[in-house]
Steps between C-alpha positions, in 0.01 A plus 500: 500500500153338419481189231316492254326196349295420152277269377527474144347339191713358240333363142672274278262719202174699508245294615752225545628322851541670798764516762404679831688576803665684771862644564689769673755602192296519194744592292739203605235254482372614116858473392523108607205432314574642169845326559367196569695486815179327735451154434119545549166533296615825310787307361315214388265745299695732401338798734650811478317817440432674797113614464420686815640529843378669846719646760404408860673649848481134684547155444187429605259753272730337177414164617144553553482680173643199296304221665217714374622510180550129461130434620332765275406363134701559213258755354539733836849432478569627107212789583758585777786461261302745219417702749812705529708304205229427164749430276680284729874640442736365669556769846870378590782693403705146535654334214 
């Protein structure tokens, strides 16, 4: 059985903060931030709405992915973002 791992992009609104990382259970991860269950940056600001996500076969491909991610300007970033999701719905099927 082969893991999966994402890097994903959450936004508090359009346009609005970003929160970008990397995990191995998307679904389990999406449903502690809209629960507010992470004591981290997302809770502080209220950052819920999954925006886009990628699926990668290794650890190491997701990782290098999101340190990309968090060096490329916020422009690139909400291009990326409007790329596949222009009205920037939220993609999680978490409540």
């Amino acid at each position: 059985m082969n893991k999966k791992w994402f890097v994903y992009i959450l936004a508090s609104q359009r346009n609005w903060t970003l929160y970008i990382w990397v995990t191995s259970n998307l679904e389990k991860r999406i449903y502690e931030h809209k629960n507010e269950l992470i004591e981290w940056f997302t809770k502080k600001y209220h950052i819920h709405n999954l925006v886009r996500y990628q699926e990668f076969p290794t650890i190491t491909e997701a990782i290098e992915w999101e340190k990309h991610l968090k060096w490329i300007n916020r422009n690139k970033k909400i291009a990326l973002i409007e790329s596949t999701n222009p009205q920037w719905q939220d993609l999680s099927p978490v409540t």
